[in-house]
C-alpha positions as a Markdown table, in Angstrom:
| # | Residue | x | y | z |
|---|---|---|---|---|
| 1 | Unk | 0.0 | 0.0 | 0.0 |
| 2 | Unk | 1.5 | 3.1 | -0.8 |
| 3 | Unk | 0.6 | 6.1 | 1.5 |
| 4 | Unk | 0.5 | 9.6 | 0.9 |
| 5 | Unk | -0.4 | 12.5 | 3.0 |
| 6 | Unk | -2.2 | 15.8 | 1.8 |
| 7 | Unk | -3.0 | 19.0 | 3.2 |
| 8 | Unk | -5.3 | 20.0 | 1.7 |
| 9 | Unk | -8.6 | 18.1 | -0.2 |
| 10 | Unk | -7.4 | 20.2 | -3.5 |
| 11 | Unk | -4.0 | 18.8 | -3.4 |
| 12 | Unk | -5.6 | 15.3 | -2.6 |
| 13 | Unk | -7.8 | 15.6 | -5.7 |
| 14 | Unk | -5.4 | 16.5 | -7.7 |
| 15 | Unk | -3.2 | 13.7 | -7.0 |
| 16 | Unk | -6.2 | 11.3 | -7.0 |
| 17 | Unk | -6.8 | 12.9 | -10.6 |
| 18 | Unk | -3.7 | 12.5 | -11.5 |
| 19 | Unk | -3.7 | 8.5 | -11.3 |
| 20 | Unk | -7.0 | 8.3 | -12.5 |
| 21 | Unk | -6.2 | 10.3 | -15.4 |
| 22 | Unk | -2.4 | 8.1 | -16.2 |
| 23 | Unk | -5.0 | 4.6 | -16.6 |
| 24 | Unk | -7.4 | 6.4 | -18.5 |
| 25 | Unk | -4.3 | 7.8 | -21.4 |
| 26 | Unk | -4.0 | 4.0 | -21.5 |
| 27 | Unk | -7.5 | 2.2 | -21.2 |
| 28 | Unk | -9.8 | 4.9 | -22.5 |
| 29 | Unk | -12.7 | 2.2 | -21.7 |
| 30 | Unk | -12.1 | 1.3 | -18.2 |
| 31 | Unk | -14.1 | 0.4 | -15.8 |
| 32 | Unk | -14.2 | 3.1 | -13.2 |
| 33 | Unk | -16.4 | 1.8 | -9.9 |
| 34 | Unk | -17.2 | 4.9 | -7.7 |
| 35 | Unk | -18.3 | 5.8 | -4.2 |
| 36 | Unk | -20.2 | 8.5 | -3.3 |
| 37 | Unk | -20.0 | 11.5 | -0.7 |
| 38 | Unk | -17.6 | 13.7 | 0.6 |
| 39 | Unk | -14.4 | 12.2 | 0.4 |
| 40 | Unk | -13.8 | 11.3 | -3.4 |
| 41 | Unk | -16.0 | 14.3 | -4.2 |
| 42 | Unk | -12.5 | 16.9 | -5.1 |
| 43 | Unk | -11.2 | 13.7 | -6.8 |
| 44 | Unk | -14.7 | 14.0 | -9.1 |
| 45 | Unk | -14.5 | 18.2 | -9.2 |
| 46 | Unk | -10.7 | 17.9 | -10.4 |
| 47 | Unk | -12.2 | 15.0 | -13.3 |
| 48 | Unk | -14.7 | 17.5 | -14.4 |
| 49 | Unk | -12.3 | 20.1 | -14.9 |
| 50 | Unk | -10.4 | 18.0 | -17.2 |
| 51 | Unk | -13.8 | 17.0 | -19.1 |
| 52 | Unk | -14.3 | 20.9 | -19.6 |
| 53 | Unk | -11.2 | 20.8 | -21.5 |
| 54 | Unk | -11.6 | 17.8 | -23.4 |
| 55 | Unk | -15.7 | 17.0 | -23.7 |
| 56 | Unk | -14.8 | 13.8 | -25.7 |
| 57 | Unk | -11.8 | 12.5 | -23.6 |
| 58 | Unk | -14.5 | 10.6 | -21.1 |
| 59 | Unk | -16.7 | 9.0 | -24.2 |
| 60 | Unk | -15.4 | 5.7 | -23.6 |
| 61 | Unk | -15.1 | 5.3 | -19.6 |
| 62 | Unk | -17.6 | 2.5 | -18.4 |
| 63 | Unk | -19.1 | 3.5 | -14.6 |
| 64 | Unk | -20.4 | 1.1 | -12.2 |
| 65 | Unk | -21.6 | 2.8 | -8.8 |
| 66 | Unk | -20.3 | 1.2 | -5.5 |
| 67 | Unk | -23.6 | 0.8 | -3.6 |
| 68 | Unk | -26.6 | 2.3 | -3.4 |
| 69 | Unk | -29.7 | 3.0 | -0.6 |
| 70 | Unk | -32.7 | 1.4 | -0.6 |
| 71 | Unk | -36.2 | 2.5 | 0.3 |
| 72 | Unk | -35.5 | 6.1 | -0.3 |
| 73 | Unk | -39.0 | 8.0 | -1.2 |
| 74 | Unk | -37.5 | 9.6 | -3.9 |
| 75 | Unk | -34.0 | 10.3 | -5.7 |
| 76 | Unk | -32.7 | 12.7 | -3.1 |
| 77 | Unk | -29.8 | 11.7 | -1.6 |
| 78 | Unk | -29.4 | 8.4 | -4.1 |
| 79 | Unk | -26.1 | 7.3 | -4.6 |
| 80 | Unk | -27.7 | 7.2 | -8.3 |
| 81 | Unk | -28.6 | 11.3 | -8.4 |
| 82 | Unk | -25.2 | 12.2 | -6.5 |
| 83 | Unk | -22.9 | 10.1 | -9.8 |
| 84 | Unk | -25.8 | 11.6 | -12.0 |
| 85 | Unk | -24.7 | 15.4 | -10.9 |
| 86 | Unk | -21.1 | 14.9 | -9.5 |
| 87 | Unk | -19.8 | 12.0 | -12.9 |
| 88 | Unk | -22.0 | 11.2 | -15.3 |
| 89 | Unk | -23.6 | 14.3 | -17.0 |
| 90 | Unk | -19.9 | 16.7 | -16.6 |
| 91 | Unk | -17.9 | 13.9 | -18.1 |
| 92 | Unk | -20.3 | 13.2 | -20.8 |
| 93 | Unk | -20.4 | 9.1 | -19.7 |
| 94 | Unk | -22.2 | 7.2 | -22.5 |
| 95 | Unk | -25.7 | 5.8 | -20.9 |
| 96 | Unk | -25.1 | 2.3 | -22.2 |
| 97 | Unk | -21.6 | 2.7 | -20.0 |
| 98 | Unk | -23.1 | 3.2 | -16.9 |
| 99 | Unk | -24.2 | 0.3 | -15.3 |
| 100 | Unk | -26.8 | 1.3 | -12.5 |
| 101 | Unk | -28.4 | 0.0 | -9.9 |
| 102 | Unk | -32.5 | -0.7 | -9.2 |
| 103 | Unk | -32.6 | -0.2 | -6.0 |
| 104 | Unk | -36.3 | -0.3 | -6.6 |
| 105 | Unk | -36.8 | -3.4 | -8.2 |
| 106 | Unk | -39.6 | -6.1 | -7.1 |
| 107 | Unk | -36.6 | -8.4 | -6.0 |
| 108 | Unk | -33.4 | -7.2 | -4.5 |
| 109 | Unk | -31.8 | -10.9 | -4.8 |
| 110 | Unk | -32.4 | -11.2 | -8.6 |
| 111 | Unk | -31.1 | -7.3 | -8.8 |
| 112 | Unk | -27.7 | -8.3 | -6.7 |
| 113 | Unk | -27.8 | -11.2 | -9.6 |
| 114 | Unk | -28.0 | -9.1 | -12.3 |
| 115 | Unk | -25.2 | -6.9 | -11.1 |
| 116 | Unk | -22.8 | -9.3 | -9.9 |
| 117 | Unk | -23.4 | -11.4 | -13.5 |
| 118 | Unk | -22.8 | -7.6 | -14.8 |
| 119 | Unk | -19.6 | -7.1 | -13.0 |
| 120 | Unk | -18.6 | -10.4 | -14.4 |
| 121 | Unk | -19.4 | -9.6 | -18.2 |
| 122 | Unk | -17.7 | -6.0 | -17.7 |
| 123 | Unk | -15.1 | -6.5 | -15.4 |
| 124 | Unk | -13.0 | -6.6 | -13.6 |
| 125 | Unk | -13.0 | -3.2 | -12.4 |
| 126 | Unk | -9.8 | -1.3 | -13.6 |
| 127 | Unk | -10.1 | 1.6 | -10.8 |
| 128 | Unk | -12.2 | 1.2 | -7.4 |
| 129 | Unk | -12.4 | 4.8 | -5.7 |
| 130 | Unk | -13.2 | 4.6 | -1.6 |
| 131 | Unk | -13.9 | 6.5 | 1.2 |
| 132 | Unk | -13.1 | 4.9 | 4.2 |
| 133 | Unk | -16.1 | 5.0 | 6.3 |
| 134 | Unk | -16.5 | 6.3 | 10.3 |
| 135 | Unk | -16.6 | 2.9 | 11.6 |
| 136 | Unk | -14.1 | 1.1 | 8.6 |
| 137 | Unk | -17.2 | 0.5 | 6.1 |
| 138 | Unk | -16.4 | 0.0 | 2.8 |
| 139 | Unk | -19.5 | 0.8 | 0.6 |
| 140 | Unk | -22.3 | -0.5 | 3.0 |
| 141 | Unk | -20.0 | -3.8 | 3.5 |
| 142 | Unk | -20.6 | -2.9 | 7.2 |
| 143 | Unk | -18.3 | -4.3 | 10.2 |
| 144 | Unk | -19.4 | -7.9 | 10.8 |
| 145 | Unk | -18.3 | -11.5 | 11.8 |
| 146 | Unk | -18.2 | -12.5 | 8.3 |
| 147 | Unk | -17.9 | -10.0 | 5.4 |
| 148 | Unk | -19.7 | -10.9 | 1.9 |
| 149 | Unk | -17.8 | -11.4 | -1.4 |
| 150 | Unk | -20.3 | -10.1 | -3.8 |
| 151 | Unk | -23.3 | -7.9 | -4.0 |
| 152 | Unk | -25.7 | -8.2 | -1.4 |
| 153 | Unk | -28.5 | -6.1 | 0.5 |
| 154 | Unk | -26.9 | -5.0 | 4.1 |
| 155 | Unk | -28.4 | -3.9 | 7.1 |
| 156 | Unk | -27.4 | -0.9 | 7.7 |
| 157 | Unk | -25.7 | 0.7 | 11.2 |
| 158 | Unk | -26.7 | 3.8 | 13.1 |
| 159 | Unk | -23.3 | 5.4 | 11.8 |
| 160 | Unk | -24.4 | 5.1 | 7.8 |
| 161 | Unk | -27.7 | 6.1 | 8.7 |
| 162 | Unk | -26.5 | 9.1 | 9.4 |
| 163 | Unk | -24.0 | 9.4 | 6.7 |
| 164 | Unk | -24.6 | 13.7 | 5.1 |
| 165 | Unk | -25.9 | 12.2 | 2.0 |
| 166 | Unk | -29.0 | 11.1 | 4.1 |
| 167 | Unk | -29.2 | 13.2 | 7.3 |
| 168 | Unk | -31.6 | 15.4 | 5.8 |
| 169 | Unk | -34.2 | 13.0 | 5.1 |
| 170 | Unk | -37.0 | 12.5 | 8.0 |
| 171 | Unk | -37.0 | 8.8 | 7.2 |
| 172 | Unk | -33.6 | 7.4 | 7.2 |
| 173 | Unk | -33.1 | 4.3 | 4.7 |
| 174 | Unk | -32.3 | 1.4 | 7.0 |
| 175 | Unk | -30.2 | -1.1 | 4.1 |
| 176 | Unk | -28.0 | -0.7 | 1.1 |
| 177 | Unk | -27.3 | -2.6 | -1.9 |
| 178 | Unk | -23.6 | -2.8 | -2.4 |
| 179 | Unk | -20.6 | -4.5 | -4.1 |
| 180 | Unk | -19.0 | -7.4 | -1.9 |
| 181 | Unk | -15.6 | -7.3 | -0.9 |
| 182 | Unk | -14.3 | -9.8 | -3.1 |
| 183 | Unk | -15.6 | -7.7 | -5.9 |
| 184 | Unk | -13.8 | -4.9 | -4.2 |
| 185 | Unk | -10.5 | -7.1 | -3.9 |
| 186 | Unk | -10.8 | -7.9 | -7.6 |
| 187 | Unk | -10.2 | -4.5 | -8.8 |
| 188 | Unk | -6.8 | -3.8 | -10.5 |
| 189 | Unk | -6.3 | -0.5 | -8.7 |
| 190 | Unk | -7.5 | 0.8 | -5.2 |
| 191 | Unk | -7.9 | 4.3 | -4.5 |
| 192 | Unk | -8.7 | 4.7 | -1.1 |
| 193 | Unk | -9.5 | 8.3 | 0.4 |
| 194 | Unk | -9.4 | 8.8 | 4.1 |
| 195 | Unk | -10.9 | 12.5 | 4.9 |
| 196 | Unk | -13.4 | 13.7 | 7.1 |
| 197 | Unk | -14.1 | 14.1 | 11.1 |
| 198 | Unk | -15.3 | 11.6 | 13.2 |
| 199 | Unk | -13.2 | 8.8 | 11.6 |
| 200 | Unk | -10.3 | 9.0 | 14.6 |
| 201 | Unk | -11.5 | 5.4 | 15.6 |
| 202 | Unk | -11.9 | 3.6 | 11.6 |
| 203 | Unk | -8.1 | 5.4 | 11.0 |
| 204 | Unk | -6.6 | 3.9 | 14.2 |
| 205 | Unk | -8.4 | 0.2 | 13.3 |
| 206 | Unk | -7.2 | 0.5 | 9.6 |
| 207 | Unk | -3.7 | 1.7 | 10.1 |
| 208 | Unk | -3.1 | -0.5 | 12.6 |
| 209 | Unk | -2.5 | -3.0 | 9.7 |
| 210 | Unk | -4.4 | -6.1 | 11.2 |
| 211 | Unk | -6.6 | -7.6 | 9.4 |
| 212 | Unk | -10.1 | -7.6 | 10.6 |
| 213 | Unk | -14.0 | -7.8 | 9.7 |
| 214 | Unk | -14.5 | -5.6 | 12.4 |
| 215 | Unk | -12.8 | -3.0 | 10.3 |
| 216 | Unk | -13.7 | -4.3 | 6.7 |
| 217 | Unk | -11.5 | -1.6 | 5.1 |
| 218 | Unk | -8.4 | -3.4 | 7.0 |
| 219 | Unk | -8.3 | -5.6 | 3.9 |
| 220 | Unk | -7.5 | -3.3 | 1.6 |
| 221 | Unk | -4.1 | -4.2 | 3.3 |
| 222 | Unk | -4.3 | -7.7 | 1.6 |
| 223 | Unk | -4.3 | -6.0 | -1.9 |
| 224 | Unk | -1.3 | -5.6 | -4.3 |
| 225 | Unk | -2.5 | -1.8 | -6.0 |
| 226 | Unk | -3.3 | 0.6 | -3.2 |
| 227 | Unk | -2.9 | 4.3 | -3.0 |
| 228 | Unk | -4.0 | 5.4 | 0.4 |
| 229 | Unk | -4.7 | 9.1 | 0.0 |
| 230 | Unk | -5.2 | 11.3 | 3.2 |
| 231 | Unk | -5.9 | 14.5 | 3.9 |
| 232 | Unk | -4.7 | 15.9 | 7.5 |
């Protein structure tokens, strides 16, 4: 895992944009999964600044989200409408290259189905983007006795319900649909941002390098491609 420190979330985007951007010269049609929120959101600012440049240069990228609530009353605060304003309209991403989720589909199980037989007709993904979340979450793989490899509905803790994409809302979604961690494992390049307050507890759990459900980011540590980007 290579580690670097940051400032500053400009100077982490940038740098974040800057690795994105050195795959993408090479594999214009990589698969690019992405998480939502706060922390990668400079990382997706800095990408659309490049797009301004260059409308065409994103034609090609292929987008899968990382996860995504379910039982929200409408799109506000969906993982879906956050990639929708922050990705997929100011880099110009092809509709048939974004692979989305139903989170509102009659069954949840067939839906994981569908996108895990997706993920295996598209992928592997080329770039995974992270935030690591205030109790070590990855996506909504939450911290548990036994983590799950592929998609999967989760219940979701007290902490993600009251993740800022959601604390709004008067009726908090309670689980998530989200990529398993073998999916997560299986990507060729790990981009994992660690920003934001209240994570004192998930950064002393993860960087203590052992390798525990309990902290599901911790395996990240298990993975050959990792830049760890955080922002002091």
């Amino acid at each position: 895992m290579r580690i670097l420190e940051f400032g500053s979330t400009e100077e982490m985007g940038s740098m974040a944009k800057s690795l994105v951007m050195d795959e993408l010269d090479q594999n214009p049609s990589l698969l690019l999964c992405a998480a939502t929120g706060n922390s990668p959101l400079p990382l997706y600012k800095q990408l659309v600044k490049v797009a301004a440049q260059n409308p065409i240069l994103f034609g090609q990228l292929r987008l899968i989200p990382l996860d995504e609530w379910i039982g929200l009353t409408s799109t506000e605060g969906s993982c879906d409408a956050f990639l929708q304003k922050h990705l997929i309209g100011p880099l110009g991403i092809n509709k048939k290259n974004y692979l989305r989720f139903n989170p509102k589909s009659g069954n949840l199980n067939q839906e994981c189905a569908r996108i895990q037989e997706m993920l295996q007709t598209e992928g592997p993904i080329d770039i995974c983007i992270l935030g690591l979340g205030q109790n070590g979450h990855l996506g909504f793989n939450e911290p548990a006795e036994n983590l799950q490899p592929h998609c999967h509905i989760n219940n979701l803790t007290p902490q993600s319900q009251q993740h800022a994409m959601v604390e709004n809302l008067d009726i908090k979604p309670t689980k998530g649909l989200t990529l398993g961690m073998q999916d997560i494992l299986s990507s060729k390049h790990i981009i994992l941002i660690v920003s934001g307050e209240g994570k004192e507890q998930a950064k002393q759990a993860f960087f203590s390098g052992k390798v525990d459900a309990a902290c599901p980011a911790s395996y990240l540590w298990e993975h050959s491609n990792v830049d760890c980007l955080i922002v002091h």
